[in-house]
N, C-alpha and C positions, 0 to 999 in steps of 0.2 A: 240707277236701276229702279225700276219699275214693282212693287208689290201688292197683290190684290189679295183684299180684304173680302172675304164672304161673311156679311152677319144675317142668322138664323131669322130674327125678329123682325126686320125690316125687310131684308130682302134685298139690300144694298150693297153695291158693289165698292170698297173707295181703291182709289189708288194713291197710295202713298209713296212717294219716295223717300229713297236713305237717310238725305241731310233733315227731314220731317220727320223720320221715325229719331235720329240723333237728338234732334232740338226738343221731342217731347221728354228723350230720357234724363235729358241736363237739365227740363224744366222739373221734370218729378224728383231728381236728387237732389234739387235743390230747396223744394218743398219740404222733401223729407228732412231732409237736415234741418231746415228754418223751422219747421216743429220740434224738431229733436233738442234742439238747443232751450227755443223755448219750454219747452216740457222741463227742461234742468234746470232754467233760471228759476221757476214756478218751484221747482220741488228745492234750491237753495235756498229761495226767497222763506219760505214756508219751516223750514230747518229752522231759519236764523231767528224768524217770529217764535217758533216753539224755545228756543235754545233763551232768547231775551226774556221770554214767560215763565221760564224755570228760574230764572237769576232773579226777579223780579219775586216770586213766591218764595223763593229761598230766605231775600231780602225779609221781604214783610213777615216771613213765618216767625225769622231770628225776632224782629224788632216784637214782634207780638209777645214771643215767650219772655222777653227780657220784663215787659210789662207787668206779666203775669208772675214773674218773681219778683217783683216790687212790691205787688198788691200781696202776694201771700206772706211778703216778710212785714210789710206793715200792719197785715192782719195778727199776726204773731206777735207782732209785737205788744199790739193794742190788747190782745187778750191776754199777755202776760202780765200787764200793767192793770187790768180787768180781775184778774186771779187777785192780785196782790191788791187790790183795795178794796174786793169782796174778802179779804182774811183779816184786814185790819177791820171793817166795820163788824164784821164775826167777832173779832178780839173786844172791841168795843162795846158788846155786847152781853161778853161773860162776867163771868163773877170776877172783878178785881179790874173792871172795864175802864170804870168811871178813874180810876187812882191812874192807868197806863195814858188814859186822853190827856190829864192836866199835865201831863208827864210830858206828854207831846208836845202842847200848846207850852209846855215853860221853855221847849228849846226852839220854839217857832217866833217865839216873842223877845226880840232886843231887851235887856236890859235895863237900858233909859225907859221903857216905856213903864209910865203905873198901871197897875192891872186890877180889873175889878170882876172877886171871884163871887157868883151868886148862890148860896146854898141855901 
């Protein structure tokens, strides 16, 4: 069968037949599909990048903070070790200082060794 085509802009007459008007709709669905598909691979594709980029920052946020509990327990530490040898040279300082040092240095010093005290 025979269909005529009137387009406004041209002025053109076409004639089409059935199994031409079939073969453009099997070529348009199937266009549409081959985008359709593609369009979902692109948006899985793009899932999977975001979804590996979360794993990824998850990863490095943990390894960062474990870091940062390292460094503020060594900082604590050091400053309690800080505390405690600014209260000895404060102690070493006071009145009864000088008797608590030698006091020190007698249990720092072996035995065997001779010792020479300068007053």
């Amino acid at each position: 069968m025979i269909l005529n085509k009137y387009v406004e802009g041209s002025k053109v007459i076409h004639f089409l037949n059935k199994d031409e008007l079939h073969k453009k709709n099997v070529v348009k669905k199937k266009e549409k599909n081959l985008l359709t598909s593609t369009y979902l691979l692109l948006k899985i594709c793009l899932f999977l990048l975001s979804f590996i980029s979360l794993i990824k920052i998850v990863n490095i946020t943990q390894l960062r903070m474990s870091r940062l509990k390292e460094i503020k327990d060594s900082y604590l530490y050091e400053k309690d070790r800080f505390q405690k040898l600014t209260n000895r040279f404060d102690n070493l300082l006071s009145p009864q200082g000088q008797q608590r040092f030698m006091k020190d240095q007698d249990q720092m010093i072996s035995r065997d060794v001779m010792r020479v005290i300068w007053r």
